[in-house]
Z-matrix of the N, CA and C atoms (Angstrom, degrees):
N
C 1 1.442
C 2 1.524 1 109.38
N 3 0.929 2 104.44 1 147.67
C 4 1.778 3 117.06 2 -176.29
C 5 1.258 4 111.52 3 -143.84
N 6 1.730 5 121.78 4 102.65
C 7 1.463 6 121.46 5 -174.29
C 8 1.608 7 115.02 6 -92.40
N 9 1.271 8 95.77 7 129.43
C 10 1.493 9 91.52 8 -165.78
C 11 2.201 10 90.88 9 -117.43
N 12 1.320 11 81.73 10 149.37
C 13 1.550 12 100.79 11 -176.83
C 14 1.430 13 128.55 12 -74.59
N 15 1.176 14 133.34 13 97.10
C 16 1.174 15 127.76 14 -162.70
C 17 1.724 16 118.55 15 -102.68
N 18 1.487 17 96.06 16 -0.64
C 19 1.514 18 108.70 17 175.19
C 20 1.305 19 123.58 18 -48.99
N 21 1.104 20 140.11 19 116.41
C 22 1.729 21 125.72 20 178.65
C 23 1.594 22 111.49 21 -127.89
N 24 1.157 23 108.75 22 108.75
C 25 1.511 24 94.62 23 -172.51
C 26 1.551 25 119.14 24 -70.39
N 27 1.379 26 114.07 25 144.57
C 28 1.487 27 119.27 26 -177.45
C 29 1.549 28 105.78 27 107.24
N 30 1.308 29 119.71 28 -30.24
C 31 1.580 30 124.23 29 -170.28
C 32 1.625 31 99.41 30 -88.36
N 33 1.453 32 112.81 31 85.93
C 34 1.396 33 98.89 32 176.04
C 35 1.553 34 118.66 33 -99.32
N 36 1.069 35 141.38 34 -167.18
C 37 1.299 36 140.59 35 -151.06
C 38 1.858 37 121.19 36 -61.29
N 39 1.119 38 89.79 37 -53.93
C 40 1.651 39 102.45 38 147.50
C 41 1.514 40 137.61 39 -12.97
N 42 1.331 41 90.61 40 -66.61
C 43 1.582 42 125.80 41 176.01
C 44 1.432 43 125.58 42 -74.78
N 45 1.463 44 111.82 43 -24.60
C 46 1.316 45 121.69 44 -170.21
C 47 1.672 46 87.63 45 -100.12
N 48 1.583 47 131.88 46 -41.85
C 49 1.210 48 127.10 47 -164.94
C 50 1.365 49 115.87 48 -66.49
N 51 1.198 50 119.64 49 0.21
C 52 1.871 51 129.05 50 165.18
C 53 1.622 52 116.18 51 -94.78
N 54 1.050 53 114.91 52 105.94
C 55 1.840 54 124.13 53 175.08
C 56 1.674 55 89.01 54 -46.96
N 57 1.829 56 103.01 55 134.98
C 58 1.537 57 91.82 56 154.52
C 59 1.838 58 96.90 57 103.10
N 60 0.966 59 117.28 58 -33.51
C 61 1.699 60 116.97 59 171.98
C 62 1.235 61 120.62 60 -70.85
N 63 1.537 62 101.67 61 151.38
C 64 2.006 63 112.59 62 -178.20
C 65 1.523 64 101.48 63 -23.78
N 66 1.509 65 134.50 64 -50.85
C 67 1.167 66 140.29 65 -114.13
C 68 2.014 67 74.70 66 -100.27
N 69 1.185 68 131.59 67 -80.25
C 70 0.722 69 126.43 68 179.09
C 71 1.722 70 139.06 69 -35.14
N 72 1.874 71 108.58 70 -24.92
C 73 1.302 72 107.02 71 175.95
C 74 1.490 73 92.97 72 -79.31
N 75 1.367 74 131.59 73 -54.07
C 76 1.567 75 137.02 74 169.87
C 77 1.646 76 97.72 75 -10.20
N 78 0.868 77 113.73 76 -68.58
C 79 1.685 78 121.26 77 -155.99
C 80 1.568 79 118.98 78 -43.39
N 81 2.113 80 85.67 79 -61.24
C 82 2.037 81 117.29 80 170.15
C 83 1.896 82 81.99 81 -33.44
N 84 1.504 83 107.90 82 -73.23
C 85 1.258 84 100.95 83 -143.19
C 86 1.505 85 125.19 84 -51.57
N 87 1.206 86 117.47 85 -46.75
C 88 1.117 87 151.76 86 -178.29
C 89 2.029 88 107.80 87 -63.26
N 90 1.480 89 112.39 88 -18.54
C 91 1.376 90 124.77 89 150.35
C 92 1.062 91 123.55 90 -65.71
N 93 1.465 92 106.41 91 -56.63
C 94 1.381 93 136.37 92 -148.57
C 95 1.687 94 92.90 93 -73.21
N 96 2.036 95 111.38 94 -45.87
C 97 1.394 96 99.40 95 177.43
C 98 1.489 97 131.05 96 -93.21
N 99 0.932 98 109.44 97 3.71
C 100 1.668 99 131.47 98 164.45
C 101 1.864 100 111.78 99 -67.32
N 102 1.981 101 103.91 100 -34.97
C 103 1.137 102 113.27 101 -175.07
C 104 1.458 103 120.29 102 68.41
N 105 1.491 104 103.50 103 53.85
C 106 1.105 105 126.18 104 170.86
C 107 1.618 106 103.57 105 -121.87
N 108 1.212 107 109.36 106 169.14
C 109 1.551 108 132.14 107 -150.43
C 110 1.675 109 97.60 108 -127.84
N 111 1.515 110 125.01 109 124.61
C 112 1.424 111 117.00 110 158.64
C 113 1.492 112 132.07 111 -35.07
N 114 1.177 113 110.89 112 -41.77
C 115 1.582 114 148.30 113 164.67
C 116 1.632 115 110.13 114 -33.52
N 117 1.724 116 99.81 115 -53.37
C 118 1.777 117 113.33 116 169.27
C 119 0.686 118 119.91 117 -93.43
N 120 1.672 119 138.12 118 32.68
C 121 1.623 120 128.18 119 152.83
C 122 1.105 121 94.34 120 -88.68
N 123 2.196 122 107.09 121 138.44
C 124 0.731 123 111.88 122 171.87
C 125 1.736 124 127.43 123 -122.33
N 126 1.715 125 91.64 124 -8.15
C 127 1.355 126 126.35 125 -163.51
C 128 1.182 127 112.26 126 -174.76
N 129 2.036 128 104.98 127 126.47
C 130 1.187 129 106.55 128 -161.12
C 131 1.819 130 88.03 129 -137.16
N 132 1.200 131 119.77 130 141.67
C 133 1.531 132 151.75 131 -174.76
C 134 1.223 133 104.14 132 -106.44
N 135 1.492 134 114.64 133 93.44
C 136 1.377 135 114.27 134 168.62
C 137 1.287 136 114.30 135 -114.52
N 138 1.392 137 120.04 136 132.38
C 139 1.829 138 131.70 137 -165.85
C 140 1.809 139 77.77 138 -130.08
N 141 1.352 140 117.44 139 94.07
C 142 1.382 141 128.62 140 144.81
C 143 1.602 142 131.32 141 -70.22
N 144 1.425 143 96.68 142 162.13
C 145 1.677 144 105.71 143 172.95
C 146 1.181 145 117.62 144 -150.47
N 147 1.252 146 142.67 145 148.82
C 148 1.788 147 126.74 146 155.25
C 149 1.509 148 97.72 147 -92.10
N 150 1.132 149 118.77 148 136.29
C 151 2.072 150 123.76 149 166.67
C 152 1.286 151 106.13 150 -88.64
N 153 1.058 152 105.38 151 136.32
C 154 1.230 153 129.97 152 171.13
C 155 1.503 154 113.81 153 45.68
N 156 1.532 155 109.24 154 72.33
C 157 1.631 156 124.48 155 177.51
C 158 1.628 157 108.02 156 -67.25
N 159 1.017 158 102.05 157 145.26
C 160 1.468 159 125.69 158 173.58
C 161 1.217 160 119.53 159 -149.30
N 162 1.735 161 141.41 160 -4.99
C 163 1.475 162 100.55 161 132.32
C 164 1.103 163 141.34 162 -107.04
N 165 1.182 164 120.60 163 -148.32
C 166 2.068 165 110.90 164 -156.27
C 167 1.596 166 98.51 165 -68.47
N 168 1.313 167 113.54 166 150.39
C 169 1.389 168 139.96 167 165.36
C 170 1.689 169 101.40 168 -7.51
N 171 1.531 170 112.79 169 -76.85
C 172 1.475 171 146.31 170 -162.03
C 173 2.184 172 101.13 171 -65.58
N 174 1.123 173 82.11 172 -32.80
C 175 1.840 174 84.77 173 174.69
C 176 1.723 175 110.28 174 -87.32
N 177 1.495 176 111.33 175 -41.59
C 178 1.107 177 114.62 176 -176.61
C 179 1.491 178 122.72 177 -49.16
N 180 1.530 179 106.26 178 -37.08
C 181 1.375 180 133.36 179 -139.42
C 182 1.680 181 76.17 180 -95.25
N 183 1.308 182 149.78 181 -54.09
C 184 1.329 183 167.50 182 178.21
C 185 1.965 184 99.13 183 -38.65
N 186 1.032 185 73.62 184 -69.49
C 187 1.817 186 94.16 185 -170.76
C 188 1.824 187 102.90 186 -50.75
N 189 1.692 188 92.40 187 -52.43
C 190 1.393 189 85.78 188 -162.92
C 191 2.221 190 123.95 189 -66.35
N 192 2.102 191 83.88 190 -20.75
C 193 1.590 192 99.13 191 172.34
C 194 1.771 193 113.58 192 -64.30
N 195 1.421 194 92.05 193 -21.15
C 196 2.036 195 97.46 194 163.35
C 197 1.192 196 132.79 195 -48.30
N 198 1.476 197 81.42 196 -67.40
C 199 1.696 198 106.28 197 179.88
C 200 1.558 199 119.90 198 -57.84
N 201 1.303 200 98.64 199 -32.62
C 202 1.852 201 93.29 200 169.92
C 203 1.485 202 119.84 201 -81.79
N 204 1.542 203 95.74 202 -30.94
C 205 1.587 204 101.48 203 170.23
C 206 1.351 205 124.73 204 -40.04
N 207 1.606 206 103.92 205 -52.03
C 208 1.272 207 133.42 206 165.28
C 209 1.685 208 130.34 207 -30.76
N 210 1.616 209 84.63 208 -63.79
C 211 1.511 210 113.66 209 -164.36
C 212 2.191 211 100.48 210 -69.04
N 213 1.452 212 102.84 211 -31.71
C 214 1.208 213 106.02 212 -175.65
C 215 1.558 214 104.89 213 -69.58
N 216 1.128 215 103.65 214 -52.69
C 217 1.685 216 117.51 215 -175.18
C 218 1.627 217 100.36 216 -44.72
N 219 1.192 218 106.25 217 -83.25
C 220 1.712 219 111.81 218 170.47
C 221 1.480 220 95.40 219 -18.38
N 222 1.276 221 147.50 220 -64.23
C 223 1.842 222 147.58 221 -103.97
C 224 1.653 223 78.14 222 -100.88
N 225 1.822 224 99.08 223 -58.01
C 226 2.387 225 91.97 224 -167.75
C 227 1.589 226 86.58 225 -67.45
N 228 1.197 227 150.14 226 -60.26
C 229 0.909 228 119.13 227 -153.63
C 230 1.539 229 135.10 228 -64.72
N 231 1.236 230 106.26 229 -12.80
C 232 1.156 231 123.17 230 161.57
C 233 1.637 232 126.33 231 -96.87
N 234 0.662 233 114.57 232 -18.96
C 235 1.503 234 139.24 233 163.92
C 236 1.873 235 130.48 234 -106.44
N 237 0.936 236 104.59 235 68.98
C 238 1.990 237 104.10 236 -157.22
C 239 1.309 238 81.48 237 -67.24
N 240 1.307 239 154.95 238 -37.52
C 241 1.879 240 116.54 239 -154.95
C 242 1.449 241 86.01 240 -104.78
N 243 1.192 242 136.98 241 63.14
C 244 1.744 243 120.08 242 -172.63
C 245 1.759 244 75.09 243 -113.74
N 246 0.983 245 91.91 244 134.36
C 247 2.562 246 110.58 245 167.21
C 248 0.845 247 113.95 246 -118.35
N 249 1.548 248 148.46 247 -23.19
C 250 1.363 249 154.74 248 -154.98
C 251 1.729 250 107.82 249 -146.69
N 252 1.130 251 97.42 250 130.49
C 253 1.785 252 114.52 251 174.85
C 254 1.767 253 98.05 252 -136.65
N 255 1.200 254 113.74 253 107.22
C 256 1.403 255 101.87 254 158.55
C 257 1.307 256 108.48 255 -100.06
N 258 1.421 257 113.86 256 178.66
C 259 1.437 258 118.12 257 -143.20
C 260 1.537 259 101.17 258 -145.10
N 261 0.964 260 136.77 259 146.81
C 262 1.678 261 118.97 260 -179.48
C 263 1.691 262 105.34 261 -177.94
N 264 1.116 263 115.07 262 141.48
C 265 1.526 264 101.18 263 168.86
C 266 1.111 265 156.28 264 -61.31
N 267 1.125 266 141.34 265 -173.34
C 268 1.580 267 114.41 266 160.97
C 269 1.519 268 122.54 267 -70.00
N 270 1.339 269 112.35 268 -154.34
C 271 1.667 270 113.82 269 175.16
C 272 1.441 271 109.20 270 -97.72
N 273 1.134 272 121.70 271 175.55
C 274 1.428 273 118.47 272 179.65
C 275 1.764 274 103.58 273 -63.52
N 276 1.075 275 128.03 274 150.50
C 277 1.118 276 120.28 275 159.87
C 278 1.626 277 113.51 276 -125.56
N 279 0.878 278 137.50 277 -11.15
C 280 1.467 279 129.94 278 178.54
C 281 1.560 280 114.53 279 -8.99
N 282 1.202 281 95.70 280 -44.86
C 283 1.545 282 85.24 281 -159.13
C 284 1.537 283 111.92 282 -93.74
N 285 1.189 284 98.43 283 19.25
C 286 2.034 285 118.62 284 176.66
C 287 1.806 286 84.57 285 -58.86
N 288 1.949 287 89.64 286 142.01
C 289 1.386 288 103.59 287 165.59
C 290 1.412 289 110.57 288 -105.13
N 291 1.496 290 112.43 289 5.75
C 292 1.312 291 107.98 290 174.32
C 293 1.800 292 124.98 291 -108.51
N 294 0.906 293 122.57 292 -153.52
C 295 1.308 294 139.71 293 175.03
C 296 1.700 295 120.17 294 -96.70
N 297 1.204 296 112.59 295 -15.91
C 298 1.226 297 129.59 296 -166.26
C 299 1.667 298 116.47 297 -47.85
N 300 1.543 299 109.56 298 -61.17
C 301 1.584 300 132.53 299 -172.54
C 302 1.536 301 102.51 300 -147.99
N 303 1.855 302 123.76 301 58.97
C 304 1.582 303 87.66 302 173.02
C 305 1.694 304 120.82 303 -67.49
N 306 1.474 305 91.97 304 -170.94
C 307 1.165 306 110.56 305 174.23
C 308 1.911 307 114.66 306 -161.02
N 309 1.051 308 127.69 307 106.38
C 310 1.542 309 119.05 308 42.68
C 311 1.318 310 102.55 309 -83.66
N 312 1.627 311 130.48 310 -174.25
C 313 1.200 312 111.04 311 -178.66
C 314 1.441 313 120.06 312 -95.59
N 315 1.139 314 115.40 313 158.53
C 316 1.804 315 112.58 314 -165.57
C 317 1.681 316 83.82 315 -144.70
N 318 1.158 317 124.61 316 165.73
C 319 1.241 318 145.88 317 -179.38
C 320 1.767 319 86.62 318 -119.61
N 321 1.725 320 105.39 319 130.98
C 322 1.465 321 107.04 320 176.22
C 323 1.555 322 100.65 321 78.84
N 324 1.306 323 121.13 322 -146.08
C 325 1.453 324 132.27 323 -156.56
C 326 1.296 325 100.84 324 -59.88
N 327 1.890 326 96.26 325 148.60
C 328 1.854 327 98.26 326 -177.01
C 329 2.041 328 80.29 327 -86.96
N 330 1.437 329 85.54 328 158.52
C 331 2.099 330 103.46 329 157.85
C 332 1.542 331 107.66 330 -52.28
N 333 1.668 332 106.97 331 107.44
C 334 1.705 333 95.04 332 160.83
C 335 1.757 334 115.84 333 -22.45
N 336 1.493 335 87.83 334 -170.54
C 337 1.327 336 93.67 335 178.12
C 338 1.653 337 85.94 336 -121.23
N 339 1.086 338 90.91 337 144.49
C 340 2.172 339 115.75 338 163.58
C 341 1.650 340 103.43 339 -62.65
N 342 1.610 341 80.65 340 131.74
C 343 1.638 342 87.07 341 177.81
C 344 1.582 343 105.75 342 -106.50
């Protein structure tokens, strides 16, 4: 087995759920230099996010069950022997100083961070 990294920062869930985006040539490459083969994915670990949400909680949560929908579809089709997708969340973020993923969730500004 040979785990190759598919993390890209900035490409959040959104972004990956379109065939054909930055996020996806990133990936080829990053196979391609590991020297792995499409052919040998067999299992892929995805810890998603949407950045910087803006609509309500209940829509977000909708959208974001898309985007993985998505992101999997893209994964066999690009990957024919792939069997396993685990799925998992992000990290805590609370203490993000940005806008990106707060937490708890707020619509608009993430929660400072605690000093």
């Amino acid at each position: 087995m040979i785990p190759v990294n598919g993390a890209v920062a900035g490409q959040e869930a959104g972004e990956q759920a379109v065939e054909g985006r930055k996020y996806w040539k990133i990936v080829d490459e990053r196979l391609a230099a590991a020297g792995v083969t499409a052919e040998q994915v067999g299992a892929i670990w995805m810890k998603e996010a949407d950045g910087a949400p803006e609509l309500p909680f209940d829509e977000h949560v909708d959208k974001l069950e898309e985007n993985l929908a998505s992101i999997v579809k893209i994964a066999k089709s690009r990957f024919p022997n792939l069997w396993v997708v685990y799925v998992s969340s992000r990290s805590y973020g609370g203490y993000a100083s940005t806008d990106v993923s707060p937490e708890p969730w707020r619509t608009g500004k993430a929660s400072p961070p605690k000093a």
